[in-house]
C-alpha positions in Angstrom: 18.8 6.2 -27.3 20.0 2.7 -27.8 18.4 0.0 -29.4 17.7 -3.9 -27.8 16.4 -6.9 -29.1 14.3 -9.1 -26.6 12.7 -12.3 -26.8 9.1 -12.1 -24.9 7.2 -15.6 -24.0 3.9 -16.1 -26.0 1.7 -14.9 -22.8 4.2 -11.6 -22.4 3.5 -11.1 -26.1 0.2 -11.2 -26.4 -0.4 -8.9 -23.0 1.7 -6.5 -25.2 -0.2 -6.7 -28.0 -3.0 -6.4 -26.1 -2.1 -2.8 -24.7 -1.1 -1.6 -28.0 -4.4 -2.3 -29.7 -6.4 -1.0 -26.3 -4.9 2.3 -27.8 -3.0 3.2 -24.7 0.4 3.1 -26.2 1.1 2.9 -29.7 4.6 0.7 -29.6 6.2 -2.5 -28.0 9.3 0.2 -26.8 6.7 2.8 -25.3 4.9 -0.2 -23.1 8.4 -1.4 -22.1 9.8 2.1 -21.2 6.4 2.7 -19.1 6.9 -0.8 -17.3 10.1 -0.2 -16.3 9.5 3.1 -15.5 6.7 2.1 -13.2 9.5 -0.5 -11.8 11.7 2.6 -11.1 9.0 4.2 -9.1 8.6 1.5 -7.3 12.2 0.8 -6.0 12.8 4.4 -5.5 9.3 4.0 -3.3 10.9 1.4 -1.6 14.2 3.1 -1.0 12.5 5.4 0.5 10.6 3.3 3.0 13.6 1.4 3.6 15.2 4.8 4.6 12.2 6.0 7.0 12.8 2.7 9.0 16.0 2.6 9.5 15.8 6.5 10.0 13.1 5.1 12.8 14.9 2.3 14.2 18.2 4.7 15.0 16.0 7.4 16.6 15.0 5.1 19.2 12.1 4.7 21.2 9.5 7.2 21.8 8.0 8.8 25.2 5.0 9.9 23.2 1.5 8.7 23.5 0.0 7.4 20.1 -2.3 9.5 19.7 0.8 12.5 20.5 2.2 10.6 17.5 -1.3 10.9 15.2 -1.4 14.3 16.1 1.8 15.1 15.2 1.5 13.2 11.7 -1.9 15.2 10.7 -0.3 18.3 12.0 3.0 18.0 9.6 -0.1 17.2 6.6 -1.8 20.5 7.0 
C-alpha cells in the first residue's frame, strides 16, 4: 500500500473529523479509501449506463408497444 500526503481545506477537514468522531470510521485513510471507493462505484455505474445507451441507440428503433416493452422488463426481473 503506498503512502500520500494531502492538504484538505479547513471545511474538508472538519467534515473528516467529523466522521471519525461519529465512530463510523476510525481514520482520515479509511474515510478517504471509502470516498473514493464510492467515486469508483459511481463511474463504473455510469459506464455502465453509458454502455446500455449506446447499446440502445445501435439497436435501433422498436416495433413494440410500451407496454410490450414493460412487460418484457418485469418479465426479465422475475
Amino acid at each position: 500500500m503506498s503512502r500520500s500526503s494531502i492538504t484538505f481545506t479547513t471545511p474538508n477537514e472538519n467534515w473528516i473529523k467529523t466522521q471519525i468522531d461519529s465512530q463510523e470510521f476510525s481514520s482520515k485513510s479509511e474515510v478517504i479509501n471509502d470516498l473514493i471507493r464510492s467515486a469508483r462505484a459511481k463511474e463504473n455505474q455510469y459506464d455502465y449506463v453509458r454502455a446500455m445507451l449506446i447499446e440502445g441507440e445501435r439497436s435501433g428503433l422498436s416495433e413494440r408497444t410500451p407496454e410490450q416493452i414493460m412487460e418484457s422488463v418485469i418479465n426479465r426481473k422475475s
